[in-house]
N, C-alpha and C positions, 0 to 999 in steps of 0.2 A: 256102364255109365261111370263118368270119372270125374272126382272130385276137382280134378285141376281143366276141365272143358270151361269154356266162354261161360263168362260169368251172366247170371241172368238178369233180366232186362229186371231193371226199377226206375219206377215211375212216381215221381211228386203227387202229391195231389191235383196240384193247376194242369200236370200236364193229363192225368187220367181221367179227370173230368173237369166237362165245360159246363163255369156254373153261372147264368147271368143275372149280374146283380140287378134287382130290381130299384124301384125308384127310391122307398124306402131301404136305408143303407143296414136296419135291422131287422125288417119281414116283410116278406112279401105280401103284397094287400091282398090276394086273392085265397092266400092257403093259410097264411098267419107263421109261416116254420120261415127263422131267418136261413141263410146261405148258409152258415157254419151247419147249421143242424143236418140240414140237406147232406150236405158233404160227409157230416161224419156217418149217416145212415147209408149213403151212396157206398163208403167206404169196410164198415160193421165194423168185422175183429184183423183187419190189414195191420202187418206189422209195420210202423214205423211210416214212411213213406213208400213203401213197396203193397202190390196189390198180394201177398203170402200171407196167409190164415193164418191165425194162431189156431185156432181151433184145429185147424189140421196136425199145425206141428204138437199142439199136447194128447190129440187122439193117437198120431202114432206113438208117441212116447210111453201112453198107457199101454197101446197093446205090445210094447218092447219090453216093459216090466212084466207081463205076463207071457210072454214067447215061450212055449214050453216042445216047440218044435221048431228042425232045422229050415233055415231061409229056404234052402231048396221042396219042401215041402208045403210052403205058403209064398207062392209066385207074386202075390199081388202085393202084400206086407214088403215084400221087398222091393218092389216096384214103388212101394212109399218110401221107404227107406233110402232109395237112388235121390228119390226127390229133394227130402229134406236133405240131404250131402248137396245139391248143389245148391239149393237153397242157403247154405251155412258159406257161400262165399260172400252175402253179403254184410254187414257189421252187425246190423239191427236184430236179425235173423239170432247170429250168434250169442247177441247181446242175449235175448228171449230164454235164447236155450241154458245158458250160463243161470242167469234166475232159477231158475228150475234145477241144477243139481246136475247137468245130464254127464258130466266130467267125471261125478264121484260114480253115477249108475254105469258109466259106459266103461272106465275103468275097470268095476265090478264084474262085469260081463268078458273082457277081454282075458282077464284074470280065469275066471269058472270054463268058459263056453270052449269047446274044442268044434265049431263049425267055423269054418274056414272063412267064408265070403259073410257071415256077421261080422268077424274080427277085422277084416277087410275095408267092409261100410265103416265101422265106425272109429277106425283108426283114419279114415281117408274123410271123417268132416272132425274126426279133432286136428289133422293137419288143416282142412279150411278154418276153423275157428279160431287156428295160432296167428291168424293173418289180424286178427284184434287182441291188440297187449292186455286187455283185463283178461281174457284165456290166459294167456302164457301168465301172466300173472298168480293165477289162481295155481294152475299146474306146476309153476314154480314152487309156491308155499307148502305144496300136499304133497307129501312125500309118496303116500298111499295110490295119489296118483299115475305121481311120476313113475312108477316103480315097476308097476306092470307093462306098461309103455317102453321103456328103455328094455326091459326084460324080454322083446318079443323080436330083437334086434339077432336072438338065436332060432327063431322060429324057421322053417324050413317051406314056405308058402311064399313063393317069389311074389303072389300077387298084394300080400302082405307088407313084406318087404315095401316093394315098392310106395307103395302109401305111408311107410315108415321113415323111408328115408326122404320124402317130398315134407313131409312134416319136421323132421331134421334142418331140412334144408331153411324151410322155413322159421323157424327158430332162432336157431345160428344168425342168419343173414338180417334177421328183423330187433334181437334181442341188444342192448347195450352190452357194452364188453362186461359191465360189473352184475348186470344179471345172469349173463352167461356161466361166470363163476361155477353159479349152483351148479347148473346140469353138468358141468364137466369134476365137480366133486360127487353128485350121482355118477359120472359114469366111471369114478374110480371103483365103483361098488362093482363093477361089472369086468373087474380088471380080468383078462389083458381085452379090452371092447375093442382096442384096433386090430387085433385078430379076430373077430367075428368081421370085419370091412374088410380085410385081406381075404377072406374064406368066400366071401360073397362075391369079388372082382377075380377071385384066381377059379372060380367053378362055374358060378352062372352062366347061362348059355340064353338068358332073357336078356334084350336089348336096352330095353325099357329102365329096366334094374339097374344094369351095366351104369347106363348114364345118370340114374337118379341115385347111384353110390360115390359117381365120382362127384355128382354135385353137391351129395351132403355131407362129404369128406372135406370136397375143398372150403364149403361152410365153413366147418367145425372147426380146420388147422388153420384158417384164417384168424376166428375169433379167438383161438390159441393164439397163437404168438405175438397180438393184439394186446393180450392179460401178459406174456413172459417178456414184451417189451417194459409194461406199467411195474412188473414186481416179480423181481431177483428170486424170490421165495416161491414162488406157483412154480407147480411140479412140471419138467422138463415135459415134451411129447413123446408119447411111449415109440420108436420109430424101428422097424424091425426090417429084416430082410422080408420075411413074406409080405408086409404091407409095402412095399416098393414094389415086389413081384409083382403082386397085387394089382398094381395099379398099371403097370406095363403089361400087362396079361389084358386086363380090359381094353386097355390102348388098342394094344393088337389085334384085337374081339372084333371093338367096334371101327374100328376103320376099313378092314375086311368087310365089311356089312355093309355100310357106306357103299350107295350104289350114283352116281354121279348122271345127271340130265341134262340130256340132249337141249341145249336152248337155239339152237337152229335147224333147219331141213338142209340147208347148205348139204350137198354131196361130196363135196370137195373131202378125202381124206386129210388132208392137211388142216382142215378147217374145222371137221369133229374132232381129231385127237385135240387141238385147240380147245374147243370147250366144253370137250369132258373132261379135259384138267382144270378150268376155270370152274363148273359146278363142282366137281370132284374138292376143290378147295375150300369151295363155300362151303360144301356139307360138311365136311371136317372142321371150320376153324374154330368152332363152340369145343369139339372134342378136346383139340389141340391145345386153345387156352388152358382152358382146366389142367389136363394133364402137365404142360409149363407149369403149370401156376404152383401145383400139387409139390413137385419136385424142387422148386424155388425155397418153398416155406420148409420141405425136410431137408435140404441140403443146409439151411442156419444150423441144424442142430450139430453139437460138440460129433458127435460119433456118426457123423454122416458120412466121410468119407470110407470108413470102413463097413459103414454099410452096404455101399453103392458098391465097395471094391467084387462083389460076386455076378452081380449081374449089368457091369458096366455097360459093358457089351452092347447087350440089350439095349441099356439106356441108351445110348449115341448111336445103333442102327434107328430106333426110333426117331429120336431127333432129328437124323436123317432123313426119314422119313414126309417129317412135317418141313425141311427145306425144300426136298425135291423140288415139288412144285411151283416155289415161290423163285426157280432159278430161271421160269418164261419169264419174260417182259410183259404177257399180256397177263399174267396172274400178281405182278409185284406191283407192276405201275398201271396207273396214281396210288401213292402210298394210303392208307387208311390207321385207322388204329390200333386193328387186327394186326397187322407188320411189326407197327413201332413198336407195340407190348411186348410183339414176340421174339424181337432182336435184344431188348431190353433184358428181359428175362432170362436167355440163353444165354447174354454174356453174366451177367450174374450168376447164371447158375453152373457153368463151367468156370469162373472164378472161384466158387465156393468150393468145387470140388477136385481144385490143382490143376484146371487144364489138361482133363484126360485127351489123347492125341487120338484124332479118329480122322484116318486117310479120305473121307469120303465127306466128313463133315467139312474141312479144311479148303476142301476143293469148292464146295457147296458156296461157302461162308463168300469166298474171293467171289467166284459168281455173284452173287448178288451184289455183294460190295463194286465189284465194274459195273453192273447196268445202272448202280443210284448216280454213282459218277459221271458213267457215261449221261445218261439222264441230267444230271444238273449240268455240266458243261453245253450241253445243247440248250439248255434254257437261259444260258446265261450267252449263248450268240442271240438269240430272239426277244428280239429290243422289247414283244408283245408279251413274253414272259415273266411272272415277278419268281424271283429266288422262293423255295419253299424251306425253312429252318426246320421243320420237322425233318425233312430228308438229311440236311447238314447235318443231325445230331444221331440222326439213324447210320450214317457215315462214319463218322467217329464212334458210335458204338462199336460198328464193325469190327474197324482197326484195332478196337482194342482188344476184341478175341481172337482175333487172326494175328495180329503181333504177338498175345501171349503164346497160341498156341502153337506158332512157328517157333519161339523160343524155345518150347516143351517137347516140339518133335526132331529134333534134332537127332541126325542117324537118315538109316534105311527108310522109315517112315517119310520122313520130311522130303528125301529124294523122291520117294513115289509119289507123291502127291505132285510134286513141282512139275512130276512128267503130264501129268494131267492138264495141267496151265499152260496157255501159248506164254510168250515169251517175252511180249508185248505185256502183256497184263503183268507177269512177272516184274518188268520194270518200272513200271505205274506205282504196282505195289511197294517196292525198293523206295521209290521217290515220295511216297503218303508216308512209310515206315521212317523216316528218315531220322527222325528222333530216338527213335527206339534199337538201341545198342542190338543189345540181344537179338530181337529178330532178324537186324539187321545182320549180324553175323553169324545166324544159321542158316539163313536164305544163303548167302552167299557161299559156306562151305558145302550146300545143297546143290549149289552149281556148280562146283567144280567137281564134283563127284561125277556131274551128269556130264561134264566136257569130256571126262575121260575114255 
């Protein structure tokens, strides 16, 4: 059972029970007990507006301070335990338990206990409980708290993990930038922490993990450089080669896994390969932001390019990778925001990092850039068509990394690539490039080469 499953039904009072008022608007003539009474005895110890006991949530609580054996040995206690975790997605619930202490007990517990799936529960309803700021609140103030918690970030229980970094995620994503602060001067305590996320995305072989690392990474270096844009002074991001590895190792994990669904019977082969690269896309494009996104925010940093200089490579078959697909027409168009992000992004982030030249990226890049073209030009003969400006700006993003990085490949590279291009598209491009010096005149020394 898992703390991040559909959240449980809560119910008003009007809506859990039907109470009819009688004629007298303060008691009923027959019993003398007004509505409100009724209702609250209908109701007993319900927490808040939800039908969940108190009395249940403080009896398990009792018997968690006296647990003197492991969860697998008391099937049922745990089977309570499952409950109050999903119980703890809603506010009220949380609220209860906050009264009560249960931050500084459960802390205590994760701290002492070496049972694995105890640590598990109750790190995965203190990640539900982050989802109300007086939690993070509280856990922000206590150190005592926070300490043990950030501390299990080297634990070696992927099932752990996992619930660590969904609580992470949550955090990050919900905290203001200036509370955030704290936890990222707690986790200079834990220096170097971004080597413990490198170690987790370059070995894990759980999926689950894989994904709720990338997504409490990319949290975390968002809510970073959020703080490094506000103040000159806050400590640079600690940025290494194995954490890029890192994060291109998981890349590579989980798209491999990624298994792509059939959304038709259609037999036709031409028509499956079709859209098993349209689900194939879909399932990836959550991956794919992240990873973008990941690499966006470390390539600002001063020393990124010599970072990226070992496993470049890597980085732009990847990248590759997440073009391939988008080079059908039936995977690109009609644009979405998944696209525009991701056009966005990739020219930024090969701006940031000199315009590494990748023969295959290059190719890729033009492909797209002719079908939006081609694309608006047809919409612009179809009197029934209105122009779409997202595509126009998705267009000129293009250009702008296919003109730098025609600039940058200048040589043997730039020829092979151009072999790839019909000839046609070659001069389309020439006539959009037209402004642009440089590209213009390494395309062109790229043709003569090929005349030869």
């Amino acid at each position: 059972m898992s703390g991040a499953e559909e959240e449980p039904i809560t119910i008003s009072s009007q809506e859990s029970v039907e109470v009819k008022e009688p004629e007298d608007p303060q008691k009923d003539k027959n019993t003398s007990v007004t509505a409100e009474e009724r209702l609250g005895e209908l109701k007993g110890d319900a927490i808040g507006d939800t039908l969940f006991s108190e009395r249940f949530v403080l009896r398990t609580l009792i018997h968690l301070s006296k647990l003197d054996k492991s969860l697998q040995e008391d099937e049922a206690f745990e089977s309570d335990l499952c409950v109050l975790w999903d119980m703890t997605l809603v506010t009220d619930v949380s609220k209860v338990l906050l009264e009560h202490s249960v931050l500084e007990v459960f802390s205590g517990l994760i701290q002492q206990s070496d049972d694995k799936r105890l640590i598990e529960i109750l790190v995965g309803i203190i990640g539900n409980m982050c989802n109300y700021g007086g939690a993070r609140d509280h856990i922000r103030k206590n150190k005592a708290i926070m300490d043990p918690i950030l501390n299990l970030i080297s634990c070696t229980d992927a099932l752990t993990l996992i619930q660590l970094m969904r609580l992470f995620h949550t955090v990050f994503a919900l905290e203001t930038v200036e509370n955030s602060r704290v936890w990222f001067d707690m986790f200079e305590d834990l220096q170097p922490w971004t080597e413990q996320f490198a170690y987790i995305l370059s070995n894990s072989c759980n999926e689950t993990l894989l994904k709720g690392c990338l997504e409490a990474l990319n949290s975390i270096t968002f809510k970073h450089s959020e703080l490094k844009n506000g103040d000159d002074d806050f400590p640079t991001f600690p940025l290494s080669v194995s954490l890029v590895k890192g994060v291109l190792d998981s890349f590579k994990s989980l798209m491999d896994t990624e298994k792509p669904e059939t959304t038709f019977d259609d037999s036709d082969d031409e028509e499956d390969g079709k859209n098993d690269t349209i689900a194939q896309t879909k399932a990836n494009q959550e991956i794919s932001t992240i990873f973008v996104n990941l690499h966006v925010i470390f390539s600002q940093e001063n020393e990124a390019v010599d970072v990226y200089e070992p496993v470049m490579n890597d980085l732009l078959d990847a990248i590759s990778s997440i073009l391939s697909p988008l080079c059908e027409p039936y995977c690109l168009l009609p644009l979405t925001n998944y696209e525009t992000c991701c056009f966005e992004n990739l020219n930024d982030l090969f701006d940031a990092l000199s315009d590494p030249f990748h023969e295959k990226c290059f190719v890729q890049f033009v492909k797209i850039w002719e079908l939006f073209v081609n694309d608006a030009e047809n919409k612009e003969n179809d009197e029934f068509e209105e122009p779409n400006e997202d595509c126009s700006e998705v267009i000129e993003c293009l250009l702008q990394v296919i003109g730098r990085l025609a600039a940058a490949g200048q040589g043997d590279h730039l020829v092979s690539a151009l072999k790839s291009i019909q000839k046609n598209t070659v001069k389309k491009l020439q006539t959009h490039l037209e402004d642009n010096v440089e590209a213009i005149a390494a395309i062109k020394s790229a043709l003569l080469v090929l005349k030869k």
